[in-house]
C-alpha positions in Angstrom: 86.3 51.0 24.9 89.7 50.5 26.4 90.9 47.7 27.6 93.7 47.6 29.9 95.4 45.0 32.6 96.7 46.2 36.4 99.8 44.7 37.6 99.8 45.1 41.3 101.3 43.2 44.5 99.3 44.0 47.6 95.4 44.7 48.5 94.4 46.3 45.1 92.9 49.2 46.6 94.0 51.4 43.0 92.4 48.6 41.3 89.2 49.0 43.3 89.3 52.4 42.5 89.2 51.4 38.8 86.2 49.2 38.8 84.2 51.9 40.6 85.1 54.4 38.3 84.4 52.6 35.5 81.0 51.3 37.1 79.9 54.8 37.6 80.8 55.9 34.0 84.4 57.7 35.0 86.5 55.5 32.8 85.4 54.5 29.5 87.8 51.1 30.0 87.1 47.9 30.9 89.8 45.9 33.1 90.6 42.6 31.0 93.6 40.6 32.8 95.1 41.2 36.3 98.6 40.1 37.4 99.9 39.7 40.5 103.8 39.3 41.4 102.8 37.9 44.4 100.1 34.2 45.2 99.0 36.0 48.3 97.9 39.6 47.2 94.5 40.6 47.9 94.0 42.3 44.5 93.7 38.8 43.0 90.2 38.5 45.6 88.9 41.4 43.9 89.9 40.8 40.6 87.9 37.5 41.0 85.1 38.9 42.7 84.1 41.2 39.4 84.9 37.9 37.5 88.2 39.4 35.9 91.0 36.4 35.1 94.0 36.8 37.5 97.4 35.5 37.7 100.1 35.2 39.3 104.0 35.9 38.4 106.8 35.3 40.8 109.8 36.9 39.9 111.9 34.0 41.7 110.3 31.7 39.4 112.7 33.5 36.6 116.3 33.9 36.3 116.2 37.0 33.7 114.0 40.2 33.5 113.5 38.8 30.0 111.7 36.0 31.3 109.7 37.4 33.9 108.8 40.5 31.5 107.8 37.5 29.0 105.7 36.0 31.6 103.6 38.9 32.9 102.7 40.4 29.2 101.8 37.0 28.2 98.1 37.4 29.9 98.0 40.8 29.2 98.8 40.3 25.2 96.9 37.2 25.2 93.6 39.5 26.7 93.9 41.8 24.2 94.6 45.2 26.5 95.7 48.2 24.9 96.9 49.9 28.4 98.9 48.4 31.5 98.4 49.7 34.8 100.5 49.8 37.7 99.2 49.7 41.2 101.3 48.9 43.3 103.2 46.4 41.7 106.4 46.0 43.6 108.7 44.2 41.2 111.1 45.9 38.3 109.7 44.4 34.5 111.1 45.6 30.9 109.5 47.5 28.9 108.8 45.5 25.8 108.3 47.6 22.6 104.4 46.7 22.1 103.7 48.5 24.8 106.0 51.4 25.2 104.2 54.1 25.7 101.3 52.2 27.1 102.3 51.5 30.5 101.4 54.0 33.6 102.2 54.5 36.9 101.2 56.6 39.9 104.2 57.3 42.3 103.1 59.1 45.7 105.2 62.7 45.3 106.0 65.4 43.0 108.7 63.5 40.0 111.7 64.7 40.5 111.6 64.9 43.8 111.4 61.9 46.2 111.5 58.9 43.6 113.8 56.5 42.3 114.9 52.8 43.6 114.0 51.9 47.0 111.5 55.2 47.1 108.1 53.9 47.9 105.1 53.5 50.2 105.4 54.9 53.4 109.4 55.8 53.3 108.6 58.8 50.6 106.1 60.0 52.8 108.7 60.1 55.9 110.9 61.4 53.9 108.7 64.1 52.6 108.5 65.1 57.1 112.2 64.9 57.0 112.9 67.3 54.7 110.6 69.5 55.7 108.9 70.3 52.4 105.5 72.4 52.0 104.6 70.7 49.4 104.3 67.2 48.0 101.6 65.1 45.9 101.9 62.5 43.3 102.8 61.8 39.8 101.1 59.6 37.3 104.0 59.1 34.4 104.3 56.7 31.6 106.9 53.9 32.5 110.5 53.3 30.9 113.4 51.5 31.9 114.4 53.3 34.9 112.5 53.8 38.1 110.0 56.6 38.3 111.6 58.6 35.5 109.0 58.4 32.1 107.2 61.1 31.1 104.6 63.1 33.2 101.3 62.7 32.3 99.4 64.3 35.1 100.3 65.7 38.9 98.5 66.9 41.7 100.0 68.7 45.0 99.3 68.1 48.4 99.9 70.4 51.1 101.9 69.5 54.3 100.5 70.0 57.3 102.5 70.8 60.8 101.2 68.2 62.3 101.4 65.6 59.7 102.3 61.9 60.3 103.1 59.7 57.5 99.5 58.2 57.7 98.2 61.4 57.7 100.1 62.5 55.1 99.6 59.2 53.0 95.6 59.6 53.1 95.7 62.4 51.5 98.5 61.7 49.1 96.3 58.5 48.4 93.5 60.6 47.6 95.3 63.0 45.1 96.8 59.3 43.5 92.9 57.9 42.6 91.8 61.5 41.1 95.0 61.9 39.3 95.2 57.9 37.9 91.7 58.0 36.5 92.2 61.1 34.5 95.3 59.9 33.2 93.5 56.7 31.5 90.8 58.8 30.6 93.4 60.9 28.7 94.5 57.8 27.1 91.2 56.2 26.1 90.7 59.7 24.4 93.5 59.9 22.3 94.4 62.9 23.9 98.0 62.1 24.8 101.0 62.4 22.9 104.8 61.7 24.0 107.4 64.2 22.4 110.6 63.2 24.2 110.6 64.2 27.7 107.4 65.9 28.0 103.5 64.5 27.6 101.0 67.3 25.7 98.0 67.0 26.0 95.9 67.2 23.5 92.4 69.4 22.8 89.6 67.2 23.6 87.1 66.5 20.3 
């Protein structure tokens, strides 16, 4: 069974997502360690609540991404997990060797399009309106040193409606994200995953 640690910032809803999934038999995974950039995020409740240890990082707290990388893999070597999610997790971190090409993401549009620093939440989406695109979606990738930029592991498109808001827009986006995030860990509990360069293959299941 996989084990893997989330690193989130806010109300945990992704990591929700992964405890029903893995309740119900989706995700052959077990969440070990969850860390939190922030004391007042939510996902630290519901980490608690399913009895999972939690913990908290501030980035203030450290002068170099060294140190704060240092800090947040401490817990998550220390429990043992083999994969590192990120939902929603709001804060830059290295990449430290162990665990390159062990650490996913789920970005809310179609990589290339739509990503890098300061594109998140709610501004892709509004962006997505601005530019008057017919399609968008999301992209679950493998993390490296620059923002949303590692390998593609799995995407899913959403359509735009004429009438779309960003919330309206979001929902659905946020829908695609939970589909496309669990099959991307269940590719990686299977073994079925393999990084060559730029591009993630996929490999026939056994």
């Amino acid at each position: 069974m996989l084990r893997m640690a989330v690193l989130l910032s806010g109300s945990g809803s992704t990591l929700e997502n992964f405890f029903e999934k893995i309740a119900s038999g989706e995700i052959d995974a077990e969440v070990v360690a969850v860390v939190s950039s922030r004391a007042d995020a939510f996902g630290l409740e519901r980490a608690k609540r399913r009895g999972v240890p939690a913990y908290v990082v501030p980035r203030r707290r450290h002068g170099t991404l060294a140190s704060f990388t240092d800090a947040v893999f401490e817990p998550v070597r220390r429990h043992g997990a083999g994969l590192v999610a990120l939902a929603g997790f709001m804060v830059k971190i290295g990449i430290p060797e162990d665990f390159r090409g062990r650490i996913l993401n789920v970005h809310p549009a179609l990589i290339p399009a739509f990503c890098g620093e300061g594109m998140y939440g709610h501004l892709v989406h509004e962006a997505v309106l601005e530019h008057g695109v017919r399609l968008t979606g999301c992209t679950v990738h493998f993390v490296d040193e620059h923002y949303d930029h590692g390998p593609i592991v799995v995407q899913r498109a959403v359509e735009v409606l004429d009438d779309d808001t960003p919330e309206t827009l979001a929902a659905r986006v946020q829908a695609a994200e939970r589909a496309a995030y669990v099959e991307a860990i269940r590719l990686f509990a299977a073994g079925r995953l393999r990084i060559e360069g730029r591009r993630v293959r996929v490999l026939a299941g056994g």
